[in-house]
N, CA, C and O atoms as a DFTB+ gen file, in Angstrom:
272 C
 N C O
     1  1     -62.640     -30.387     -15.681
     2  2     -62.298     -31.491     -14.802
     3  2     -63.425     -32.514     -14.853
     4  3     -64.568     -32.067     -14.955
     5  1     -63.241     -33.866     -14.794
     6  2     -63.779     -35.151     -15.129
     7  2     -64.361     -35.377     -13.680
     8  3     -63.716     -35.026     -12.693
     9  1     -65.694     -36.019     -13.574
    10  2     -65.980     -36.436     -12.519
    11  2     -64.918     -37.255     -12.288
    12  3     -64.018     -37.396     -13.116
    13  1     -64.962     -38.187     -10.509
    14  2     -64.639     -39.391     -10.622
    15  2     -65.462     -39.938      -9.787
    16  3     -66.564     -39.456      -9.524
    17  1     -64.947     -41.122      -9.233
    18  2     -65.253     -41.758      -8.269
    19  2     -64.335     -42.692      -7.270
    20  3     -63.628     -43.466      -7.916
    21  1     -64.246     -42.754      -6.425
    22  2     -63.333     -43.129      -5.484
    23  2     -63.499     -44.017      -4.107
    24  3     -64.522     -44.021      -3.423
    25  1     -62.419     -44.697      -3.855
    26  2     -62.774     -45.973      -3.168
    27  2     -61.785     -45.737      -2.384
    28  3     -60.751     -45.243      -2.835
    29  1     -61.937     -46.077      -0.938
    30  2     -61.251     -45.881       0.125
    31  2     -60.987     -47.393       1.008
    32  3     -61.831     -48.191       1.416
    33  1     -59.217     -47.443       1.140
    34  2     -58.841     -48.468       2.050
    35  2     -57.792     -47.643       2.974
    36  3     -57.214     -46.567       2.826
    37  1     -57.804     -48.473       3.829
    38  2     -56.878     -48.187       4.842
    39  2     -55.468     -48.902       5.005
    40  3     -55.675     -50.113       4.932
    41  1     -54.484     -48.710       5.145
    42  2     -53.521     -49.513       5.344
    43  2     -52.465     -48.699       7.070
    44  3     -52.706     -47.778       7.851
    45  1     -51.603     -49.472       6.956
    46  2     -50.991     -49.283       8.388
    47  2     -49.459     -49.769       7.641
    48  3     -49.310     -50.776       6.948
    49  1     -48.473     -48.827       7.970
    50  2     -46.975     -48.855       7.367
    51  2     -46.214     -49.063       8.820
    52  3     -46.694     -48.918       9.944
    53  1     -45.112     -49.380       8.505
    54  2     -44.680     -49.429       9.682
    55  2     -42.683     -48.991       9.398
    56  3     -41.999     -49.549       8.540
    57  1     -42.311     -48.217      10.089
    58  2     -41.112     -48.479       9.727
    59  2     -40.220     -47.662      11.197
    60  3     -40.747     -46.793      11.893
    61  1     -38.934     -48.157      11.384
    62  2     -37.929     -48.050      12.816
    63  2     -37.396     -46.386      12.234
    64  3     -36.877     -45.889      13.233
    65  1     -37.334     -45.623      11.375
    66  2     -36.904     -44.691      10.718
    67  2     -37.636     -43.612      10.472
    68  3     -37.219     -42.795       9.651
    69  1     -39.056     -43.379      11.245
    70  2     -39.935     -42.227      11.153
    71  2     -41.128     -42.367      10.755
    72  3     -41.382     -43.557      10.568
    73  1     -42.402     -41.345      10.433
    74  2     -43.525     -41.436      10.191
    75  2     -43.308     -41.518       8.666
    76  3     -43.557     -42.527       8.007
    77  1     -42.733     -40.158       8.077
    78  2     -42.598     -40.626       6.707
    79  2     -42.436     -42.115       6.134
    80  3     -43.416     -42.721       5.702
    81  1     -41.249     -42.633       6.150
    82  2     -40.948     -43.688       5.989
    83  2     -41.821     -45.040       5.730
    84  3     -41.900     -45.974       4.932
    85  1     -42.465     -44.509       6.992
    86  2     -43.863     -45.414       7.601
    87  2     -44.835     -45.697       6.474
    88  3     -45.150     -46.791       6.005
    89  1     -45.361     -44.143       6.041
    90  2     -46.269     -43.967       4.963
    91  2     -45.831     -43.914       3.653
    92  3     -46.616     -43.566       2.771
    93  1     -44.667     -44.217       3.398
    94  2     -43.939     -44.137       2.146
    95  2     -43.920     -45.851       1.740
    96  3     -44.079     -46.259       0.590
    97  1     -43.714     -46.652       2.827
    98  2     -43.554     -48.076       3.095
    99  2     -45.619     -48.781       2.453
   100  3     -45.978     -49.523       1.540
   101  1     -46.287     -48.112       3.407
   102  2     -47.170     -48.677       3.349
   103  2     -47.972     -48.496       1.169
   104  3     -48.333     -49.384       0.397
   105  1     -47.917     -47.028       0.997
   106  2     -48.079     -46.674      -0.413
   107  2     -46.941     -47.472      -1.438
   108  3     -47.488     -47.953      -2.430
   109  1     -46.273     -47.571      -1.406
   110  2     -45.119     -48.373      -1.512
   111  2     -45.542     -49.657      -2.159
   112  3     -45.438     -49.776      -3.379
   113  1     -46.207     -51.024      -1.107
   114  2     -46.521     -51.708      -0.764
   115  2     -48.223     -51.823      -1.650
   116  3     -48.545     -52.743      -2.402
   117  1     -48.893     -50.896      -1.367
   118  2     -50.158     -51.112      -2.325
   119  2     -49.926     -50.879      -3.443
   120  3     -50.923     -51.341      -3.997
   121  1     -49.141     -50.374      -4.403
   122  2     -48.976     -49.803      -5.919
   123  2     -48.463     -51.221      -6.115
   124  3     -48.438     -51.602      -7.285
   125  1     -48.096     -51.974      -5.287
   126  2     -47.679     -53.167      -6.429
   127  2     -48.969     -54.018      -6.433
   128  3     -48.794     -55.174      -6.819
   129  1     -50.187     -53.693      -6.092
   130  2     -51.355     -54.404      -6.832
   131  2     -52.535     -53.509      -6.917
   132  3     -53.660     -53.952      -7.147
   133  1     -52.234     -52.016      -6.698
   134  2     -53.462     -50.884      -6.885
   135  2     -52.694     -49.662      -7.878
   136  3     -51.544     -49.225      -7.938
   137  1     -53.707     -49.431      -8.454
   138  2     -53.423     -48.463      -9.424
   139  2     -54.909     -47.444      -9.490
   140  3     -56.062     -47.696      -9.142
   141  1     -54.161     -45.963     -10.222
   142  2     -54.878     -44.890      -9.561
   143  2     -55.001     -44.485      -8.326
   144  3     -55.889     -43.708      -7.977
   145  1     -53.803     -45.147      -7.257
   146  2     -54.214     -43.971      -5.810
   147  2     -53.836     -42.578      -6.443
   148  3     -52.962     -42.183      -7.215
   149  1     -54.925     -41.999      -5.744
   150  2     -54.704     -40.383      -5.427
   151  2     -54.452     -39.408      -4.631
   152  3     -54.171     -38.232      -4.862
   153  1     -54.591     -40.070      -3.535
   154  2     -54.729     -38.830      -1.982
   155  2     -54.840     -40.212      -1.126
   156  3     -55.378     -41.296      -1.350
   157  1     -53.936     -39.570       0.170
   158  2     -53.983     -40.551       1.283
   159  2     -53.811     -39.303       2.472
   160  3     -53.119     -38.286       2.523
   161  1     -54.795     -39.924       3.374
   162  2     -54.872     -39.030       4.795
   163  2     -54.554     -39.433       6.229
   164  3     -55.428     -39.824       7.002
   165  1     -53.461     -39.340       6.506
   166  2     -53.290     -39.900       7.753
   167  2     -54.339     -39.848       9.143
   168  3     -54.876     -38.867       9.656
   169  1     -54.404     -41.336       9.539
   170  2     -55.803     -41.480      10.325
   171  2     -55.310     -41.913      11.910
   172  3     -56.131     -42.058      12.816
   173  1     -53.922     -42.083      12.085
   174  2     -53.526     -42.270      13.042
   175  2     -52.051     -42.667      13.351
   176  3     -51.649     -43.673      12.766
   177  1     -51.299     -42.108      14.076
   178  2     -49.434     -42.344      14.257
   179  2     -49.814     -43.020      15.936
   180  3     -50.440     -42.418      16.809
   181  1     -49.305     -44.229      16.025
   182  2     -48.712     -44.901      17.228
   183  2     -47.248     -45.340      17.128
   184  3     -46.858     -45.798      16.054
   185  1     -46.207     -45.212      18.411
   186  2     -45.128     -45.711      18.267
   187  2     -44.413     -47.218      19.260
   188  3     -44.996     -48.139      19.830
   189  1     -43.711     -47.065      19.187
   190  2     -42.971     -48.427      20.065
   191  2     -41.776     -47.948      20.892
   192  3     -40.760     -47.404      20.461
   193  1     -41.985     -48.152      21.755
   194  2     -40.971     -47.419      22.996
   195  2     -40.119     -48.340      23.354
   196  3     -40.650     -49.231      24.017
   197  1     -38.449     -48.531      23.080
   198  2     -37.901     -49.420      23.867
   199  2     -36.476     -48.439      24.334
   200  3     -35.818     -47.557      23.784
   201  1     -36.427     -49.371      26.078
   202  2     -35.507     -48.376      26.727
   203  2     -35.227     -46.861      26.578
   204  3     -34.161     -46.279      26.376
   205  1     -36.860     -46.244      26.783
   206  2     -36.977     -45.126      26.986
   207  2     -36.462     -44.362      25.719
   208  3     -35.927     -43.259      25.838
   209  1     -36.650     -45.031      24.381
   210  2     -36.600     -44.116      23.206
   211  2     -37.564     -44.752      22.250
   212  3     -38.183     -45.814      22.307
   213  1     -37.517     -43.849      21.404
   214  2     -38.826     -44.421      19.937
   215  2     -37.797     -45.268      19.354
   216  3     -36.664     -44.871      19.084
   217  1     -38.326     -46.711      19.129
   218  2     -37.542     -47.661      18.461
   219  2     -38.215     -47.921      17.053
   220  3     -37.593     -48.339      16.077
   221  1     -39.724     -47.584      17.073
   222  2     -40.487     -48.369      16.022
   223  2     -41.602     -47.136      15.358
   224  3     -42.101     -46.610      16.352
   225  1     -41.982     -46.704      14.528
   226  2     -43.080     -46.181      13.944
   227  2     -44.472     -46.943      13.535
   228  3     -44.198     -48.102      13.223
   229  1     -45.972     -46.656      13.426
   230  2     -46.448     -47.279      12.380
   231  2     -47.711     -46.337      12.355
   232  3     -48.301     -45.865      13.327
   233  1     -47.978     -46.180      11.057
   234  2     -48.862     -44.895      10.723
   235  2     -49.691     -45.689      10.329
   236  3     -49.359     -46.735       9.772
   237  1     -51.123     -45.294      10.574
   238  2     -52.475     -45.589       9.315
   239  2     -52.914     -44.925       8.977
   240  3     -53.434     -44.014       9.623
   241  1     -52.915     -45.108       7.401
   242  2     -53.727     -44.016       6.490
   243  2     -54.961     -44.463       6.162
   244  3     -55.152     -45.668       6.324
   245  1     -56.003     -43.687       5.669
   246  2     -56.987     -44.028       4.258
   247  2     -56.264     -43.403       3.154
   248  3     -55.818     -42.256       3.130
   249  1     -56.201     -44.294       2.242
   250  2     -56.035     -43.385       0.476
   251  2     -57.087     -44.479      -0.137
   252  3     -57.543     -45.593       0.122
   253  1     -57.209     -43.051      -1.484
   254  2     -57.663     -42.654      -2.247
   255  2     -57.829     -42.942      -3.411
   256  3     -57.458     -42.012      -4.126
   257  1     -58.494     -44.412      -4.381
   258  2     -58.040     -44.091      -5.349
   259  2     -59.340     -44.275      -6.107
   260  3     -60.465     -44.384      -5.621
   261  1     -58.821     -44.300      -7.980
   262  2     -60.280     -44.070      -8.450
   263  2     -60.612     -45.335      -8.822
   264  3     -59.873     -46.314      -8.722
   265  1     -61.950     -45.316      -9.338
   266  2     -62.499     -46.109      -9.863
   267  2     -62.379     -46.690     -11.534
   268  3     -63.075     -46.089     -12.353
   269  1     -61.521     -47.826     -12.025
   270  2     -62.144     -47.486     -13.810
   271  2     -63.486     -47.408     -13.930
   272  3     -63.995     -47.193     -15.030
């Protein structure tokens, strides 16, 4: 196995359809101008409450990716 090296951002997804979704949205969203993510760790789930039900999701992750 190859060293690497690795650089960490955070992003925040958001989606009305669950946490997944959320974090599927946000990774989603960075591959169309990052390449090499590797690992993403969820750093925090808040939701949006309307008329006494979950209306809204939005997760923040850190991922992972390498360095060329």
């Amino acid at each position: 196995m190859s060293s690497h090296t690795y650089k960490l951002i955070e992003l925040t997804g958001s989606s009305p359809d669950g946490i997944q979704p959320a974090i599927e949205s946000a990774i989603a969203k960075a591959a169309e101008s990052l390449h090499n993510m590797r690992w993403f760790e969820v750093t925090d789930t808040r939701g949006h409450i309307d008329d006494g039900k979950v209306a809204h999701w939005q997760v923040t992750i850190k991922v992972g990716f390498t360095l060329d």
